[in-house]
N, C-alpha and C positions, 0 to 999 in steps of 0.2 A: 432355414427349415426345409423349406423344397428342396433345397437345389443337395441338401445329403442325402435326400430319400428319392428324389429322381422323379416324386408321382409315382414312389411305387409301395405305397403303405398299404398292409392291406386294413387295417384297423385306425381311425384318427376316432381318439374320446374326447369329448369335450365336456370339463368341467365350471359348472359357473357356482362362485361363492359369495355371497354379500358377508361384507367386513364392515366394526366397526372403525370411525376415523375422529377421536376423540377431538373437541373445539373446545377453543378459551377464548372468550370474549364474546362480541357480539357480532359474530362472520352470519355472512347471509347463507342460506338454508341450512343453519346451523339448528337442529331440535333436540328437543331432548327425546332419547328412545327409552322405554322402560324395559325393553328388554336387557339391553346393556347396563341400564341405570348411568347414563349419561346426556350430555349433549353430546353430538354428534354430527359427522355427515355419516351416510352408508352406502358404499361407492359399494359395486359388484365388480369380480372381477372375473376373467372367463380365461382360462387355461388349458392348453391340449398338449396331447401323450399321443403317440406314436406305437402300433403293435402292441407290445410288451413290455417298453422303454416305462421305465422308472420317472423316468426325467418328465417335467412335466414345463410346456414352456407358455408365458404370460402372450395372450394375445391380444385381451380388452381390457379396459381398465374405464368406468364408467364411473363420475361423481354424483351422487344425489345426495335430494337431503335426507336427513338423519330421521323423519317421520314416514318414511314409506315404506310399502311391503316389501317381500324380499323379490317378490315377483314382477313389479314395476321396471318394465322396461325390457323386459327379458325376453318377450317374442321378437321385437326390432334385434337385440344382440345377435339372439341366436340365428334369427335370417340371416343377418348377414354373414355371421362363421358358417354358416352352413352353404351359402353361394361361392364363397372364395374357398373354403372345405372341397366342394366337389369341382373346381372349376384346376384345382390343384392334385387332385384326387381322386379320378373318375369312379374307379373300380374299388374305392376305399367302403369299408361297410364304417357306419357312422353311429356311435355311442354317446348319451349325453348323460350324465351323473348328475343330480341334482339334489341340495337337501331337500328338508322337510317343508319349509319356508316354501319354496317354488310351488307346491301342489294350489294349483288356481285351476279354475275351471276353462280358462281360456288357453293359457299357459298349457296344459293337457290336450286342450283339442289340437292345438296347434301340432304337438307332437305327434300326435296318432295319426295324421292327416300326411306329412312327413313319408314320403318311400324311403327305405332300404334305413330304416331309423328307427336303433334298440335306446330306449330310456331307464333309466332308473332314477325313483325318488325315495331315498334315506326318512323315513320317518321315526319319531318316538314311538314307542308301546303305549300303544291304549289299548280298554278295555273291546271296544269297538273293531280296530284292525286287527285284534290277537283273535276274537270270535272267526273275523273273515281270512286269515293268514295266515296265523300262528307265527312262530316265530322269522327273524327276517332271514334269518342261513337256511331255512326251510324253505323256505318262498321265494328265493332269490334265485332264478338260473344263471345269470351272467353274474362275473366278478364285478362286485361295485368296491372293492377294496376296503371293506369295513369288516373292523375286525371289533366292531363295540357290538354285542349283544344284546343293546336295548332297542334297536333298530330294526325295522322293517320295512322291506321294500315290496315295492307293486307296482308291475307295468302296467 
């Protein structure tokens, strides 16, 4: 990763996604999620993209169980992509994409508190964020690479 881009990115985005990891039998922190309508674990994974590079490469890969939010854990992830991020990448300006699941009140401050760090959080349309928003291609300045129109985002 470094060693082809030299420490000389000017953009590093970092995506974190919670996936489901469907179980059978009786494995430990095995729960059922009613989201998915399974048991499960729900390991988050945390991936970064380069500039304008397509390519998107896996950096973390975290197991939990299948009964917690999607936000659990997710301030420790992101400190730490974010110290080895800039310890690799002085001068790099720092993006982090998140769904809708991530918007925690903690999760948030932590971001904002964060220099030289643009966020985006992917939500569904409600009646509530479309009053304060409107739509998310309206509201969106930076590319969060969604091209679903039922979404809206808000730094």
């Amino acid at each position: 990763m470094q060693s082809g881009l030299r420490g000389h990115a000017r953009l590093v985005t970092i995506d974190l996604d919670p996936t489901d990891d469907p179980t059978h039998g009786a494995q430990q922190m095995s729960f059922f999620n009613g989201h998915y309508d399974n048991w499960c674990y729900l390991p988050v994974l945390g991936f970064v993209s380069f500039d304008d590079e397509a390519e998107q490469y896996l950096c973390a890969a975290v197991l939990r169980p299948g009964n917690v939010t999607a936000h659990a854990g997710a301030v420790g992830i992101l400190r730490r992509l974010l110290l080895m991020i800039r310890s690799f990448f002085p001068a790099a300006r720092i993006r982090v994409r998140l769904d809708g699941g991530f918007a925690h009140p903690d999760l948030l401050d932590f971001l904002d508190a964060e220099p030289k760090l643009d966020y985006v959080v992917a939500m569904a349309n409600n009646q509530v964020l479309g009053a304060q928003g409107g739509t998310g291609h309206a509201v969106c300045p930076r590319d969060c690479r969604s091209d679903r129109r039922d979404r809206t985002c808000l730094r």
